[in-house]
N, C-alpha and C positions, 0 to 999 in steps of 0.2 A: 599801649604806649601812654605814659603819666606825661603831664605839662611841662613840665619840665625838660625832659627830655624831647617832648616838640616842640617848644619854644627854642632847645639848641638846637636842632634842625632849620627851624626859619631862620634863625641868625647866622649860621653857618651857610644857607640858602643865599641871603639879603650879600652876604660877604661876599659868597661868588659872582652874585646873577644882580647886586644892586637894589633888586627889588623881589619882592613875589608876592604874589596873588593867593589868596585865602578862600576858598567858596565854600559856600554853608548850601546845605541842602534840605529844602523842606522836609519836615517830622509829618506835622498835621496835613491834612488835604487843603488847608484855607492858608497855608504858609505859601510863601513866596521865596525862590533858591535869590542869593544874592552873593556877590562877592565882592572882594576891597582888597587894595593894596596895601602891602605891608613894608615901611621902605624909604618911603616919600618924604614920609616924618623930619628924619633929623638935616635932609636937603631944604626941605622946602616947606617946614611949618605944616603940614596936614597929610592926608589921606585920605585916596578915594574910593566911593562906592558906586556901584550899579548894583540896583534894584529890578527884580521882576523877568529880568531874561535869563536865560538857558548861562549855565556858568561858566560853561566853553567858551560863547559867545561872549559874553560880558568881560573874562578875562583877556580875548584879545582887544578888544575895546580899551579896558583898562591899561593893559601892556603899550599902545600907541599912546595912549594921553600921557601914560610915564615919560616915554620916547622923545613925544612930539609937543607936545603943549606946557605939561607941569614946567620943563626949564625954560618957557621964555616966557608966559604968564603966570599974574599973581589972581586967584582965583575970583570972582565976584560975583553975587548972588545976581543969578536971570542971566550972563553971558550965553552966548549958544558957541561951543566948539564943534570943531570937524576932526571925527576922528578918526574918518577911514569906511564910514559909512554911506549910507544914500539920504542920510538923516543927520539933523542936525541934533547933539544934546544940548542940554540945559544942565548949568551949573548951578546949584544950591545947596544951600549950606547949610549943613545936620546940626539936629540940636545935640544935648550933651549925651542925650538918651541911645546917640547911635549903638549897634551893637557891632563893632569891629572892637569885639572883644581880645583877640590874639594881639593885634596893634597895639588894647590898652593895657594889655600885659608886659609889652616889653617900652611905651613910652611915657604912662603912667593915666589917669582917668580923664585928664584935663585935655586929652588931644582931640585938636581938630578934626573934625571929615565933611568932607565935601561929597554931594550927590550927583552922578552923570544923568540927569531924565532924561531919557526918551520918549520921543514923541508917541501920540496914538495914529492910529492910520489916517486921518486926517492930516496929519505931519505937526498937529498941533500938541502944546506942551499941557501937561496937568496943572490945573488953575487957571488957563488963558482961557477965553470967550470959543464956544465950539468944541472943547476938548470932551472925549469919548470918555478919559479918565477920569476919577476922582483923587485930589491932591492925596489924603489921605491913602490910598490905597498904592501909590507909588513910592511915596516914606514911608520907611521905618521908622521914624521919630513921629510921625503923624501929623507933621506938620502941614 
């Protein structure tokens, strides 16, 4: 299938269903699967991603924070939402570098995205005091 014709798929997708979810699957061994919503964009100024989990899991994750959070907050970097987990995420905010590249096909290079962190089994965030993580290794952007 050429891009084109999956880009009319997702938009014909987004038509029915509002939104949809994109997951990308590690190539390399040192890659990380992640997925992001495709959707959000022209309601709500951005789009979001989770990084690092299983892309089943991460899309229903994503599909609740569509549901439940994106329309009555406005995003902010370090917030923690509840999205239906036993964990709290962390909101933060991707640099330009994000690679929700299918989103930046249909809304142009300059779009926002936003990151769901999950904590490590300590329950702590990547970057806080204690945390198992390295910030680095939970962005895509590296930040």
């Amino acid at each position: 299938m050429n891009i084109d014709t999956y880009l009319t798929k997702v938009v014909n997708g987004i038509a029915k269903h509002g939104l949809m979810i994109q997951g990308v699957f590690p190539v390399a061994p040192t890659d990380k699967p992640f997925a992001y919503t495709i959707g959000l964009h022209p309601k709500y100024g951005y789009e979001a991603m989770i990084v690092g989990l299983d892309v089943d899991l991460a899309s229903r994750f994503l599909n609740s924070y569509a549901a439940d959070i994106a329309p009555i907050y406005k995003p902010a970097d370090g917030t923690l939402v509840d999205i239906g987990s036993s964990h709290l995420f962390q909101l933060r905010q991707m640099g330009p570098d994000h690679r929700a590249s299918i989103a930046r096909s249909l809304y142009g290079d300059a779009l926002d995205c936003w990151q769901l962190v999950w904590p490590d089994v300590h329950d702590v965030h990547p970057g806080a005091a204690r945390s198992a993580q390295t910030l680095p290794g939970s962005r895509l952007d590296g930040r």
